[in-house]
Backbone bond lengths (Angstrom), bond angles and torsions (degrees), N, CA, C in turn:
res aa  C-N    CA-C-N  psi(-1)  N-CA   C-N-CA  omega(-1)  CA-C   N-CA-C  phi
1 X - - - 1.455 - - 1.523 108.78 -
2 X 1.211 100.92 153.69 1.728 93.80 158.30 2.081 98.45 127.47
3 X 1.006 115.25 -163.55 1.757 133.61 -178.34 1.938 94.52 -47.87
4 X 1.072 99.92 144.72 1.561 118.28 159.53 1.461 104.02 -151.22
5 X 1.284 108.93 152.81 1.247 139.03 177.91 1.679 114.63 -112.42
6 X 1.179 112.39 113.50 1.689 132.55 168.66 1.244 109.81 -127.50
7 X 1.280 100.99 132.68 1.937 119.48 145.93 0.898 124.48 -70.93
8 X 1.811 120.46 151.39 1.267 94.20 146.83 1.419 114.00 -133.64
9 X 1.628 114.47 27.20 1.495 125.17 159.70 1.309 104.89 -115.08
10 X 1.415 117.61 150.26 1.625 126.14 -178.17 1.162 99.31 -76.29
11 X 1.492 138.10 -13.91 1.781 123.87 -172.91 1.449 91.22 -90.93
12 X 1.424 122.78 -34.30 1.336 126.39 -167.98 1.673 97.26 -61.59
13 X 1.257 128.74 -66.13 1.364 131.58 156.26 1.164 130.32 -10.72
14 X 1.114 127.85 -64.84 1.681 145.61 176.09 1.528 86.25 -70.36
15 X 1.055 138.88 -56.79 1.539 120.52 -170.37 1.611 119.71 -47.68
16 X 1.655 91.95 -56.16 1.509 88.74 177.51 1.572 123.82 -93.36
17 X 1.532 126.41 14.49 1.105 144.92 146.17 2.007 103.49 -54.23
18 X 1.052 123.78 -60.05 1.565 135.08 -174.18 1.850 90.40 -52.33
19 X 1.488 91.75 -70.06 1.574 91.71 -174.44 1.638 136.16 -47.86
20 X 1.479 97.22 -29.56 1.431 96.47 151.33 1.363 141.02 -72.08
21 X 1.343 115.12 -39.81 1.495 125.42 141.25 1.622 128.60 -8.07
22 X 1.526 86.12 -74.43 1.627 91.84 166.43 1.442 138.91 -119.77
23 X 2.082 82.37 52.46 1.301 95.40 168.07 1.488 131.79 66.89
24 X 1.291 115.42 7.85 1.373 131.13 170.91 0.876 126.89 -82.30
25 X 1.709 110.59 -22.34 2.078 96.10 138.82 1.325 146.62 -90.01
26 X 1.078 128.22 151.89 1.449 130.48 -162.14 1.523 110.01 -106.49
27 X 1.373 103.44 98.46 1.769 100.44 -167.28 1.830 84.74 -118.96
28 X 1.678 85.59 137.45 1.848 96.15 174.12 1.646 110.25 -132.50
29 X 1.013 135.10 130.60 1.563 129.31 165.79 1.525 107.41 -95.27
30 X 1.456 94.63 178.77 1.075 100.03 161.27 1.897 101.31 -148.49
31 X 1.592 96.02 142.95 1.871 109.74 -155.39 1.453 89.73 -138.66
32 X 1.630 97.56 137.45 1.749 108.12 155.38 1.954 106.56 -99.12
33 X 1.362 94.71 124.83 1.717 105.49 175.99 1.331 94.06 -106.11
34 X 1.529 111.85 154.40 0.953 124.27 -173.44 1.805 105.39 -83.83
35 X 1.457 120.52 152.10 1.218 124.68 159.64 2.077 105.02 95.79
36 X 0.923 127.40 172.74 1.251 119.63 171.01 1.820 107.65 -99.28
37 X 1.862 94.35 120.13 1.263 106.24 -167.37 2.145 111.02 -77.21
38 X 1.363 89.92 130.86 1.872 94.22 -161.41 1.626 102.09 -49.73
39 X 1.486 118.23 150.11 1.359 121.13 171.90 1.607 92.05 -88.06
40 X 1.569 94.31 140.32 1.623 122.74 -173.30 1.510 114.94 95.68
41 X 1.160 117.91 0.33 1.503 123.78 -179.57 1.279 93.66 -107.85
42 X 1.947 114.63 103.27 1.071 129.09 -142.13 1.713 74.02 -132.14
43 X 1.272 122.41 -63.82 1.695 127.67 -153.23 1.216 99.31 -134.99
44 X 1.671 102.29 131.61 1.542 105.78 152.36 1.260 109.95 -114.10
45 X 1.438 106.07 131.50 2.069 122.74 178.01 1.504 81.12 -112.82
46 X 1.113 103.29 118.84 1.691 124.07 175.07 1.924 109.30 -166.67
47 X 1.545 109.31 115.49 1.455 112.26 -164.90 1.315 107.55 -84.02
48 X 1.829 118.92 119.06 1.637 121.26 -168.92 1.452 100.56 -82.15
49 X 1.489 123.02 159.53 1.675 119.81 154.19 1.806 86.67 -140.69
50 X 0.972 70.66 155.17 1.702 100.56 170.34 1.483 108.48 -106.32
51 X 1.792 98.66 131.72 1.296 129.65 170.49 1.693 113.91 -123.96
52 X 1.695 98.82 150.89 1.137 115.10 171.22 1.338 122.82 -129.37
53 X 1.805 90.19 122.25 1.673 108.84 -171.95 1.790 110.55 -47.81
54 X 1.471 100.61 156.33 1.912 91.71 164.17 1.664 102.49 -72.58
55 X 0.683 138.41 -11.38 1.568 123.78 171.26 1.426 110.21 -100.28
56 X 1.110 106.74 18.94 2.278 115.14 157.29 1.306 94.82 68.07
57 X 1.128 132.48 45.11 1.631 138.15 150.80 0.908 109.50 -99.49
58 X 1.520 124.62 122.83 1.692 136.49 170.26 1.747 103.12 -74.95
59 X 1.368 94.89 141.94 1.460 107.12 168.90 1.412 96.29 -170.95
60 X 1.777 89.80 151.70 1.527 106.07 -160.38 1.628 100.26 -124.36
61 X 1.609 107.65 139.09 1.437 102.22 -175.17 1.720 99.18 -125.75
62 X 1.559 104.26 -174.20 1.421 106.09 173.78 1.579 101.12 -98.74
63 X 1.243 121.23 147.95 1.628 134.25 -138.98 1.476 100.34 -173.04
64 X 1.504 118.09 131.90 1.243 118.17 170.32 1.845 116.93 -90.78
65 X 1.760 87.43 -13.74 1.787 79.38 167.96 1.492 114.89 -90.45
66 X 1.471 132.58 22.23 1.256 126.73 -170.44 0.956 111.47 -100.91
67 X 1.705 125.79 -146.09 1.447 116.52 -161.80 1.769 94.11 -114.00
68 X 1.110 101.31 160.68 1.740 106.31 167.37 1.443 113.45 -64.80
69 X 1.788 108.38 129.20 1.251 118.81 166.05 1.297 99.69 -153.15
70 X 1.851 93.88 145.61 1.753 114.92 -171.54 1.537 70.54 -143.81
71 X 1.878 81.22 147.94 1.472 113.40 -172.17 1.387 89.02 -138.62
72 X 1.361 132.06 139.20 1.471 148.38 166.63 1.285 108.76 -95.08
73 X 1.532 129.99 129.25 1.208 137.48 147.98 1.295 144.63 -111.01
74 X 1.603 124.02 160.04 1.229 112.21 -179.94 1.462 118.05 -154.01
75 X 0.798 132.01 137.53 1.557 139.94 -157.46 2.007 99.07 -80.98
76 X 0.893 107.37 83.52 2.036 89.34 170.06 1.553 104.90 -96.26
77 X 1.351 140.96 -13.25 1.576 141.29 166.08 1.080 122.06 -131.28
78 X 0.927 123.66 139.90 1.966 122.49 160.83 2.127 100.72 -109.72
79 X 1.296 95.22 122.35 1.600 112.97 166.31 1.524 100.52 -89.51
80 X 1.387 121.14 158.67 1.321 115.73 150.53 1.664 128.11 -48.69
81 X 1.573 115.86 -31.84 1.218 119.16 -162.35 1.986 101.42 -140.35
82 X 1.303 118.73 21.68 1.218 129.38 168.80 1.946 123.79 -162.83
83 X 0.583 97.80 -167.41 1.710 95.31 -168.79 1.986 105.17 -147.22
84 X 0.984 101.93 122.42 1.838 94.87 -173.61 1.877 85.43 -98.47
85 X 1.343 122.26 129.41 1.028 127.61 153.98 1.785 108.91 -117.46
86 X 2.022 91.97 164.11 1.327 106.78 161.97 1.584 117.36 -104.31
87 X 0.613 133.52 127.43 1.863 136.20 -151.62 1.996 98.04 -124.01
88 X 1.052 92.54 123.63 1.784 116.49 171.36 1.711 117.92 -89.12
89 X 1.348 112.79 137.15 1.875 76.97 -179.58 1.746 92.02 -126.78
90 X 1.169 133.14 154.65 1.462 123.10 -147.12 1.630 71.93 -133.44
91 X 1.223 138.32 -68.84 1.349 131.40 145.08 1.552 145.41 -72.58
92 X 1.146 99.68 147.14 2.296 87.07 -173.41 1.490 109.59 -107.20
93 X 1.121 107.23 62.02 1.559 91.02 172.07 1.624 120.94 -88.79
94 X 1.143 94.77 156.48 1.830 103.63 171.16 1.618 125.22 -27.64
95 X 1.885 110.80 95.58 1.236 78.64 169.59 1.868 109.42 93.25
96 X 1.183 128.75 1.19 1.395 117.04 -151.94 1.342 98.92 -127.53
97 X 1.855 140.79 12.99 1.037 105.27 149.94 1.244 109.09 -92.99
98 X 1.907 113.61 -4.11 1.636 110.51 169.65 1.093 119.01 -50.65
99 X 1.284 118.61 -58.96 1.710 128.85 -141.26 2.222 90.25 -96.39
100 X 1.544 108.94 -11.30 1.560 98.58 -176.60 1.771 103.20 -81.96
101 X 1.703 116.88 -29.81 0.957 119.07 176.81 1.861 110.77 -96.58
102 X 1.399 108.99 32.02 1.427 102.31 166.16 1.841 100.38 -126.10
103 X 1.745 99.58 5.64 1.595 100.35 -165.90 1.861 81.58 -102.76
104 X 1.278 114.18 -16.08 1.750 92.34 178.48 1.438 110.55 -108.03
105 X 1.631 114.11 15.89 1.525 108.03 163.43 1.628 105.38 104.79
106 X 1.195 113.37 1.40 1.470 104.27 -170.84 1.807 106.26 -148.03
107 X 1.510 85.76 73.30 1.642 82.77 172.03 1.680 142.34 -54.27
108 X 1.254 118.56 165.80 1.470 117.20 -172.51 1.927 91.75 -69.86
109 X 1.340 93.61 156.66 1.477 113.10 167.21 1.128 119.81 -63.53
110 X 1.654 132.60 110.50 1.411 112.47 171.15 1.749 106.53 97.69
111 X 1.172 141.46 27.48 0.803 126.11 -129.74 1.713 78.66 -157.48
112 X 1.553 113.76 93.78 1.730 123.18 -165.04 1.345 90.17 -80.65
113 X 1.373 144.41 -45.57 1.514 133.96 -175.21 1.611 132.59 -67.43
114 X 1.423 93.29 -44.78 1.683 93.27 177.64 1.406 111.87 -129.25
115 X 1.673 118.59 41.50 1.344 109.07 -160.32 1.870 106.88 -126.69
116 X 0.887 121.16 -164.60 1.574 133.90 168.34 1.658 112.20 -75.40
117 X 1.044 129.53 74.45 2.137 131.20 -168.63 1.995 89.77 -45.83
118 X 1.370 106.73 -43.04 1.625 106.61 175.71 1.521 120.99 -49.52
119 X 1.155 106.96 -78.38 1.530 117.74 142.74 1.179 127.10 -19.36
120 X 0.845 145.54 -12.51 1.763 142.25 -173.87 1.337 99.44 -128.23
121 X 1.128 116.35 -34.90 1.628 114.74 175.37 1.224 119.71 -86.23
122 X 1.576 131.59 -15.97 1.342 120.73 143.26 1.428 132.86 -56.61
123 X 1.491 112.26 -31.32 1.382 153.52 -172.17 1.998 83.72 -55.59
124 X 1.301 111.09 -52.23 1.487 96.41 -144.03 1.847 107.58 -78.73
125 X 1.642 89.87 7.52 1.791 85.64 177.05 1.709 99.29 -73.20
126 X 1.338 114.72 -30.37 1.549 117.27 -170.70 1.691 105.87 -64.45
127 X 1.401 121.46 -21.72 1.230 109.74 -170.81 1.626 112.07 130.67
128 X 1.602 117.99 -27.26 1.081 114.93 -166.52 1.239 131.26 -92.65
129 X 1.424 122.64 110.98 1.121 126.29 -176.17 1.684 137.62 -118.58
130 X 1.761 83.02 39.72 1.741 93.92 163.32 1.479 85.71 -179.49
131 X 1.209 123.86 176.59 1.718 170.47 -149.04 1.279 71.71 -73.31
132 X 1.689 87.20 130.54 1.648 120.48 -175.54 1.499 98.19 -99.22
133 X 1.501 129.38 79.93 1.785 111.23 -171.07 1.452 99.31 -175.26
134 X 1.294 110.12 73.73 1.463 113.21 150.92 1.699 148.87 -81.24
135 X 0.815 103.55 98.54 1.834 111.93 165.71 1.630 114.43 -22.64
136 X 1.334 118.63 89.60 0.986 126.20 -144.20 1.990 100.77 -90.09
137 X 1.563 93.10 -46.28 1.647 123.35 -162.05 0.915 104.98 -156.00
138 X 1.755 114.44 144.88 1.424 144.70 -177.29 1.653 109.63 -151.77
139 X 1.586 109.56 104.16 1.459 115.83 152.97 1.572 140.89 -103.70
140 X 1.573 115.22 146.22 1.321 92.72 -160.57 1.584 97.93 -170.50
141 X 1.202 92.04 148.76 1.782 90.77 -170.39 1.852 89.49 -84.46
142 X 1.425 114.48 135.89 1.179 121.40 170.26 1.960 110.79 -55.33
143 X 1.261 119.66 147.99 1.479 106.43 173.22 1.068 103.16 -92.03
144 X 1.093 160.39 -34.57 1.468 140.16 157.08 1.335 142.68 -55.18
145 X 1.166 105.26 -53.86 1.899 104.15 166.95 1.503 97.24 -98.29
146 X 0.933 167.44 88.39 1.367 158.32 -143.87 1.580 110.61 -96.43
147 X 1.745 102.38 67.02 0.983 126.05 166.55 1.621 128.19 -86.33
148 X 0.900 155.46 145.26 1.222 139.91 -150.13 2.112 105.60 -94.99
149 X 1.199 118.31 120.37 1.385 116.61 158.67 1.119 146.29 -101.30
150 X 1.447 115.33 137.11 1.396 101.28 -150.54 2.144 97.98 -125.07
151 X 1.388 142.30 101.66 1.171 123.87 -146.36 1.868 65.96 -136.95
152 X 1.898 90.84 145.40 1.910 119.83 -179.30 1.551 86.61 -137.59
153 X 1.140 103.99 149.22 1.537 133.06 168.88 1.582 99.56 -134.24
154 X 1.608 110.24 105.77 1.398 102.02 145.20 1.294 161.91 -29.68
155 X 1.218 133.80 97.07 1.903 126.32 176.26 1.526 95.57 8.17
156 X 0.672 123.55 123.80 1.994 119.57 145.04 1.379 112.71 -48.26
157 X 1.550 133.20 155.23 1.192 134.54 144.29 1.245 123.03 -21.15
158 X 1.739 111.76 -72.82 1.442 127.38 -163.90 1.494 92.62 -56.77
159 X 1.929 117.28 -55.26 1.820 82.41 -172.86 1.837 135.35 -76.95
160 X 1.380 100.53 -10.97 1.526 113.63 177.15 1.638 85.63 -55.35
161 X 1.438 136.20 -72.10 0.955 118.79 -120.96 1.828 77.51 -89.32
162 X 1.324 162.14 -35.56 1.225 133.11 141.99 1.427 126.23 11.35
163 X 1.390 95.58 -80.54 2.223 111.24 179.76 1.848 98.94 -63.59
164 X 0.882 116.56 -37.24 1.609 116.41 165.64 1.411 118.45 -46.95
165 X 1.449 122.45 -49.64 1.278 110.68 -164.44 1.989 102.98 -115.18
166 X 2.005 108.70 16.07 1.015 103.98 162.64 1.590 107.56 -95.36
């Protein structure tokens, strides 16, 4: 859930295609991981590649032949049995604040691909019934008037009331 980004000119596209590249957008979520996330575990620099299962399912692991990805973190709750962070992404790869928070042991909530099946199924007395990981904020200098944009999408209902009844 949360901010998306569309064009609707192809130069406009390629513009902010570049800008993501080099990181000139500012994309932040916000994710419940399971477990209480350690204070000082600020960044994970861990390089993802993508693999494909023999049954043609993509999944992406941490790999030293892959590409560079840093993930920013930040503690805004402690649950007894989850952690609400705000998450920075310095790179966007596929898939990579999943698989960065399943490489430090504490997967996202809800989360059928790279997560805890235990975990998510306790999860569903709280209410939750999909992937704890909303797109919170997106900044970005417009490519045409190159004014600065700044677009928030609220928590959803369904997950407030999640952190509500944790």
């Amino acid at each position: 859930s949360g901010c998306l980004m569309l064009a609707k000119k192809r130069s406009v596209l390629l513009e902010l295609q570049q800008a993501m590249q080099r990181n000139n957008i500012e994309k932040r979520y916000i994710a419940l991981a399971k477990g209480r996330w350690p204070k000082g575990k600020n960044t994970i620099n861990a390089p993802l590649r993508k693999n494909t299962l023999q049954s043609g399912e993509r999944m992406v692991r941490v790999d030293v032949s892959g590409k560079a990805s840093v993930t920013h973190f930040k503690i805004l709750q402690q649950f007894p049995s989850a952690t609400l962070l705000d998450i920075k992404l310095e790179t966007g790869r596929t898939h990579q604040i999943r698989v960065h928070c399943q490489f430090a042991q504490q997967p996202l909530a809800g989360d059928s691909k790279y997560g805890d099946e235990h975990y998510n199924e306790s999860l569903k007395e709280s209410g939750l019934k999909r992937l704890f990981l909303h797109a919170s904020s997106l900044r970005f200098k417009h490519p045409l008037s190159g004014d600065w944009v700044d677009v928030e999408a609220p928590l959803p209902a369904d997950l407030a009331k999640v952190l509500t009844k944790l």
